[in-house]
N, C-alpha and C positions, 0 to 999 in steps of 0.2 A: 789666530791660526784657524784658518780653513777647512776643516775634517769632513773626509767623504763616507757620507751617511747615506743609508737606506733610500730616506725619502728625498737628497738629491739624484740618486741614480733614477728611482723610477719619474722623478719629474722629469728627469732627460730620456727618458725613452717613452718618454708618449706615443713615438714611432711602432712601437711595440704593445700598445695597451698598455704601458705601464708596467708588463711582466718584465722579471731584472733574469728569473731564472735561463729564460729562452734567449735572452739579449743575445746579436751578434755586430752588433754597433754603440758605441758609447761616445759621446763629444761632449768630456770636462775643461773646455780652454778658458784660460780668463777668471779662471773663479779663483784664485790665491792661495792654490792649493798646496801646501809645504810638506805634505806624503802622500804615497801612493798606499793604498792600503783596500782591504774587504773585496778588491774587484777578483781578485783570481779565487773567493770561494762561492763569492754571490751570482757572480756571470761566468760560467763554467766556458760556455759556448761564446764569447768573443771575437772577432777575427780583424774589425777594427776600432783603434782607441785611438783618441785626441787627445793629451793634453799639455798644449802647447801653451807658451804663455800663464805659468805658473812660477812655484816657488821650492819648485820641488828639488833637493840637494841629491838625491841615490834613488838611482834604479832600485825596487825592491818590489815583491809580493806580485811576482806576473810571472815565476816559472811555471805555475800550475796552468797557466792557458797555450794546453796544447794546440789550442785552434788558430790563435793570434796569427795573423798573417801581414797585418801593417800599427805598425806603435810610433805618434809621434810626439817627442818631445821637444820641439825646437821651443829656446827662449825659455829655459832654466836653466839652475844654478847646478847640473849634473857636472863634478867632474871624472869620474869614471864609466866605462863601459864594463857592467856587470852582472850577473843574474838573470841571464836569459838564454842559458843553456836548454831551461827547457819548453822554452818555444819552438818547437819541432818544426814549426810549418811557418817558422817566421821568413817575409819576402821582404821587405822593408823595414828600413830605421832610420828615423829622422830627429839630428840632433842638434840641427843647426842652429847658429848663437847660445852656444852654454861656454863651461870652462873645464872642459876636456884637455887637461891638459900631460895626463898619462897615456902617449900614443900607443904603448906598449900591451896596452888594457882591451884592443882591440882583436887578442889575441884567444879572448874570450867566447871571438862570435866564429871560430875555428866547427862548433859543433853544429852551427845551423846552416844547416848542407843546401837548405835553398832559399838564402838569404842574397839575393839579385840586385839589390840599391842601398848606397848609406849614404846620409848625407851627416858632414865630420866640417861645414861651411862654416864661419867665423867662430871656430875654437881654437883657441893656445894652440894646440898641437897642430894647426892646418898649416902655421907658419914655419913650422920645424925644415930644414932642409932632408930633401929625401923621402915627405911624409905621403905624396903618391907614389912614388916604389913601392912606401914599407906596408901600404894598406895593400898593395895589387897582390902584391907576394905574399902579404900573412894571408888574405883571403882569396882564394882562387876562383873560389865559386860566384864571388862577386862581377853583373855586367857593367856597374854603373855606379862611380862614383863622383859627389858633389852634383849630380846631374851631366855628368861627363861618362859618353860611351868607354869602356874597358876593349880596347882591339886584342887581339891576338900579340901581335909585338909586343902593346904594351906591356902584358903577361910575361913572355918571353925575356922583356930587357929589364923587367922586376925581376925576375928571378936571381938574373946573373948576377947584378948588383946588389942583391941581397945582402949579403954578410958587412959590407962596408957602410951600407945605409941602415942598417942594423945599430950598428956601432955607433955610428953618429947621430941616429936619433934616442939612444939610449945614455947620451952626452946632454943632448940638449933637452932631457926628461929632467936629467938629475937638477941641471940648473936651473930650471922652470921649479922643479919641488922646491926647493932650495930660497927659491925668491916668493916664493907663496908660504911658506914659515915664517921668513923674513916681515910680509905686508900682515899674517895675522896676528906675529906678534907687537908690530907697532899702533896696529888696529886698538887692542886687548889693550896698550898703555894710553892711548886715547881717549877710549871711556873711562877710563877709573881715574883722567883730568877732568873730565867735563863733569865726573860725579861729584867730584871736588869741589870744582866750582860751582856747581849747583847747587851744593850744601852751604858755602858760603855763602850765595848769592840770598837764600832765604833766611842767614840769620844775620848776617849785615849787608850797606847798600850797596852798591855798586864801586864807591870806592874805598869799601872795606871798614868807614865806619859808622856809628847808628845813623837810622833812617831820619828823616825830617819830623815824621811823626812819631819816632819814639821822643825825640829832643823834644817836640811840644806838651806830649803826655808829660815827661818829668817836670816841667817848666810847671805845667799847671801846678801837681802835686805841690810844688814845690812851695807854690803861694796860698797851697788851701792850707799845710802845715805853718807859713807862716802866721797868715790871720788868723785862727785857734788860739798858737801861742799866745797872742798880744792880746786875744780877750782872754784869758785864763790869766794875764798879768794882772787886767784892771780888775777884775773878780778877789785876787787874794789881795787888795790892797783896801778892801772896803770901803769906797767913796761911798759919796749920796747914793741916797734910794734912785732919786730921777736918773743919775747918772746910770745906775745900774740899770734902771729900767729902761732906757734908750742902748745901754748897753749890750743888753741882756739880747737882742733881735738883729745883733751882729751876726752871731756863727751861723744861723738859718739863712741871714739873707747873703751872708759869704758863701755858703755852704750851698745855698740856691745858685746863684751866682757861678761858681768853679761847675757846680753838673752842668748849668748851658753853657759856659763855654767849652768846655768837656763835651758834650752833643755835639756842639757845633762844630770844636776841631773833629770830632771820631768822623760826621759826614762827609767835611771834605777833603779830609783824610782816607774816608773809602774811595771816592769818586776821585783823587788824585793816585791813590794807589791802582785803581781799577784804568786808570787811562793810562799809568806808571808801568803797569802790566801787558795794555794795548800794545805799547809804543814796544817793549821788550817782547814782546812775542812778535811784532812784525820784523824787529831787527834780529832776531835768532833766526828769522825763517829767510829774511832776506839772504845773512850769512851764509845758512846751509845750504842756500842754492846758487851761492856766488861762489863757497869754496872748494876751491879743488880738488878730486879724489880720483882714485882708479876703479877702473869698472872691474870688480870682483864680485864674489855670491854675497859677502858683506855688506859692500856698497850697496846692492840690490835690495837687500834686506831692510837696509837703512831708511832710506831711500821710501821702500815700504810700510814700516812704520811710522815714518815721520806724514806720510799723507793718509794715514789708517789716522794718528794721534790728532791732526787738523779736523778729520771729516767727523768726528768724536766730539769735540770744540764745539763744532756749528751748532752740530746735534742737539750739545747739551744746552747750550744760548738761545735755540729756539723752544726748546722748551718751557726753559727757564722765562720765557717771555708772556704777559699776562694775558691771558684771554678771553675773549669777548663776551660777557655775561647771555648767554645762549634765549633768542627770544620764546616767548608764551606761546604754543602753538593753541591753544584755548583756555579760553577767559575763565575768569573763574567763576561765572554765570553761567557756562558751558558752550558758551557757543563757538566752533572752530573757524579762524584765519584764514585765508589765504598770504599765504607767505609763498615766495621765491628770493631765497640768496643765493639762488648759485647763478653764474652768471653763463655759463651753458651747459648745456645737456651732454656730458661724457658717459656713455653706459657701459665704460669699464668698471667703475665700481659702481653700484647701484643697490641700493638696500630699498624694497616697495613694500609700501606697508597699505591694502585697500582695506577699508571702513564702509559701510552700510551707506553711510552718511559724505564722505573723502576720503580724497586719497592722501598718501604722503610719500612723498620720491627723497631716499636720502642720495645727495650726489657727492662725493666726496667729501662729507661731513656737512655739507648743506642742504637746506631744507628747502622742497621746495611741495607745498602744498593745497590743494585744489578743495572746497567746496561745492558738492556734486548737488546740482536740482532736485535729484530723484533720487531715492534709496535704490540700491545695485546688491547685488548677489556673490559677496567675497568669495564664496567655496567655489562661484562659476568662471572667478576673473582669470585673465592670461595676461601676463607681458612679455613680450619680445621685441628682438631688434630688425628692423626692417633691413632687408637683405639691398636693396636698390638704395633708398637714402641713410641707412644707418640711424635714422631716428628712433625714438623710443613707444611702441605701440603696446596702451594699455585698453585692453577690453573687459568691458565691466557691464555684462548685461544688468537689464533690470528687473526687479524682485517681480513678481507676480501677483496680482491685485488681490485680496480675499475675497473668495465666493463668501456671500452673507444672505443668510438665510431670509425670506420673505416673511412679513409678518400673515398669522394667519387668516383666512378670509372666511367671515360668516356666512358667506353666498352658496347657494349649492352652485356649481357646475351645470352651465348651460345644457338643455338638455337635448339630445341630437335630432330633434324633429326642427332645428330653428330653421328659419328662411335668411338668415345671413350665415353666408361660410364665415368658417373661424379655421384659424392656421395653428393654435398649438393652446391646448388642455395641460393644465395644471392641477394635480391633486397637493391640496395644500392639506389635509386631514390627514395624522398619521393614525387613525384607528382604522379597525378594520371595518370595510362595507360588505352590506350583504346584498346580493343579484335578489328584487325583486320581477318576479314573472305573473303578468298579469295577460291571460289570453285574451282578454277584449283589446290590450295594446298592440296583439299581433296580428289582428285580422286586416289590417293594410301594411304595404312597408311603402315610405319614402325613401325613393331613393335617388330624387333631388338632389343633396348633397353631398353625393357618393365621389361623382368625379364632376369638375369644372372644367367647363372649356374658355379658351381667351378670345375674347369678341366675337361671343357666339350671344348670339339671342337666347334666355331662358327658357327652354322648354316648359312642356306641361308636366307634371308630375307622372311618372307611370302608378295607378292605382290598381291593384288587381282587389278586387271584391272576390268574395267567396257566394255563389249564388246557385240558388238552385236549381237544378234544370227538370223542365218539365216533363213527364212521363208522356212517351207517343208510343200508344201500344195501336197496332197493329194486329188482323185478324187471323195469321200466323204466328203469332208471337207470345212465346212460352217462355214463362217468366224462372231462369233458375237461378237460385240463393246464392250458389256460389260462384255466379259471374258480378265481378264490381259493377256500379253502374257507372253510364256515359254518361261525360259531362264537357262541356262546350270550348 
């Protein structure tokens, strides 16, 4: 049984983010659902519901959505119209192929004042004589039923005939109940034959007495009891020692003896029994679908479990099946394979697992695994799926090389008066230096090396010298202290 829980409603409203509270669409079809139930407290705000093609016997638990505006149930086992007085705002109902077979129960949907379409298509009651009068007449407010426009007239010549097509369909209700007691009580003595017979059938064989392999199991017993006996005879009659002693390795190798052959019948005893069981489980199935039944909520039911109890079967026979001893994705030296079993790339299910070293792609429980040249950067990788090919894109930068420190150099640092340019100074000393100032090294600057030109000819060095210049006094010329002197 099918139960409608939390976390199918919000997988079906992914339309919605996933909120159930705000839901005002819900499509439960197909999912084998045998009650309605949790929708009218969880999804207040609803206004359409699907669920068609279920298992579902009774209208219930959807007076609280006063929003409901379309519900359809076509293709369940509903045979009443019930419980939906308080759908205030309901416009539609759709009930087509169930077994509505109370046409009278439609007298229910009197209170949904703007209820505009029903569809009542391959139910019991659509056959009734009289049964579009008696729906046009109980419900006025309806435009449109089975998918058939409701004219004026047609309203008008329901009414008048009202009271007689009343009458007659409340004849051919009773006989309809009447014949559906009838099918569930013969149903009810059906099964409690077959359970009969199933109780048989597993404690004798199929024609009622013991099986092939119980008759072999007693048969063995039977000889293992007798050879004991006949050496516990030669035992109490005290022959020869020799005798005894040749004797004596009877009941061991008797007794050896009856366990293999006792092995040997129990194995093909299972494996006769187990193809015993084949052969009877295809002829029950064939059976059940050769023989003939009526299409009732029963039947349906049936019908249901019997391919829920097959898909069950399979299930449990594949598991039961042994599997493939999983191979070494690394040696035990450590070093990692390349492996690929899977035979292509689906990235519906995909489990990535990346390594420093490889990667590992699980694709449906296969492995499929790559040795990478270079060590890459797992916290930097991405996988995605390529929107144009749908293939699977993993990107996996690689790690970043270690800066490594230089060993240290004895050399001092060239010293900036050279005549070859140099492009980049390294202080490889981490103590601290101290600025020597020597003013005999300042009285020229070179400044040669300042800036280079590209395919220029080397110039000459600019030197300026510090030089003194010579006193030109003149016969006007009054020498005062605190004018600087000129110089060149």
């Amino acid at each position: 049984m099918v139960r409608i829980t939390e976390s199918l409603i919000r997988q079906r409203a992914e339309h919605n983010d996933c909120e159930i509270f705000s839901l005002e669409e819900i499509s439960l079809h197909q999912q084998e659902i045998e009650r309605i139930e949790h929708i009218d407290k969880w999804c207040r705000d609803l206004k359409i519901v699907y669920f068609q093609n279920n298992l579902i016997p009774k209208i219930e638990n959807v007076g609280r959505l006063k929003k409901l505006e379309y519900l359809n149930l076509a293709l369940n086992n509903i045979e009443r119209i019930e419980n939906l007085e308080g759908c205030e705002f309901l416009k539609k109902l759709d009930l087509t192929v169930n077994f509505v077979g109370e046409l009278t129960s439609v007298e229910s949907l009197k209170h949904n004042v703007h209820l505009r379409e029903l569809f009542l298509v391959g139910n019991p009651c659509s056959e009734f004589g009289g049964y579009r009068k008696f729906v046009i007449a109980t419900l006025p407010q309806l435009k449109s039923l089975d998918g058939k426009e409701i004219t004026r007239s047609d309203q008008i010549q329901a009414l008048q005939d009202y009271p007689g097509v009343r009458h007659q369909v409340v004849e051919q209700e009773q006989a309809y109940i009447l014949k559906r007691t009838m099918e569930k009580e013969a149903l009810q003595k059906n099964l409690e034959e077959k359970g009969n017979n199933n109780i048989q059938k597993h404690t004798f064989g199929t024609s009622g007495t013991p099986s092939i392999s119980t008759r072999r199991f007693h048969f063995g017993r039977y000889l293992c009891v007798l050879f004991e006996g006949l050496t516990m005879l030669i035992y109490q009659f005290n022959w020869k020692s020799l005798i005894k002693i040749h004797l004596g390795q009877i009941p061991f190798q008797l007794t050896e003896m009856n366990k293999n052959i006792e092995n040997k019948q129990s194995n093909s005893d299972g494996e006769e029994n187990k193809d015993q069981m084949n052969e009877d489980e295809d002829e029950m199935n064939r059976k059940f679908w050769e023989e003939p039944t009526l299409y009732t909520p029963e039947s349906r039911l049936e019908v249901h479990r019997h391919i829920e109890k097959n898909r069950k079967l399979k299930d449990k026979d594949k598991n039961q099946k042994k599997q493939k001893p999983r191979r070494p994705l690394i040696t035990a030296e450590g070093r990692v394979l390349n492996i690929n079993e899977s035979k292509h790339m689906d990235t519906s299910l995909l489990d990535i697992d990346v390594q420093p070293t490889h990667v590992c792609v699980m694709v449906k429980g296969k492995v499929f695994q790559l040795v990478l040249p270079k060590e890459v950067n797992p916290d930097s990788s991405s996988a995605k799926r390529s929107q144009t090919t749908g293939h699977l894109l993993v990107t996996m930068p690689k790690t970043q090389e270690m800066v490594k420190a230089k060993p240290k150099s004895t050399s001092r640092t060239r010293s900036a008066t050279s005549t070859q340019p140099h492009t980049h100074v390294t202080r490889t000393t981490q103590q601290n230096e101290k600025l020597e100032v020597d003013p005999s090294k300042h009285l020229s600057i070179d400044l040669f090396n300042i800036v280079t030109e590209r395919n220029s000819v080397a110039q000459r060095p600019l030197i300026f010298h510090q030089q003194k210049v010579s006193e030109r006094i003149s016969d006007d010329f009054q020498d005062n202290p605190e004018v600087p002197p000129l110089t060149d």
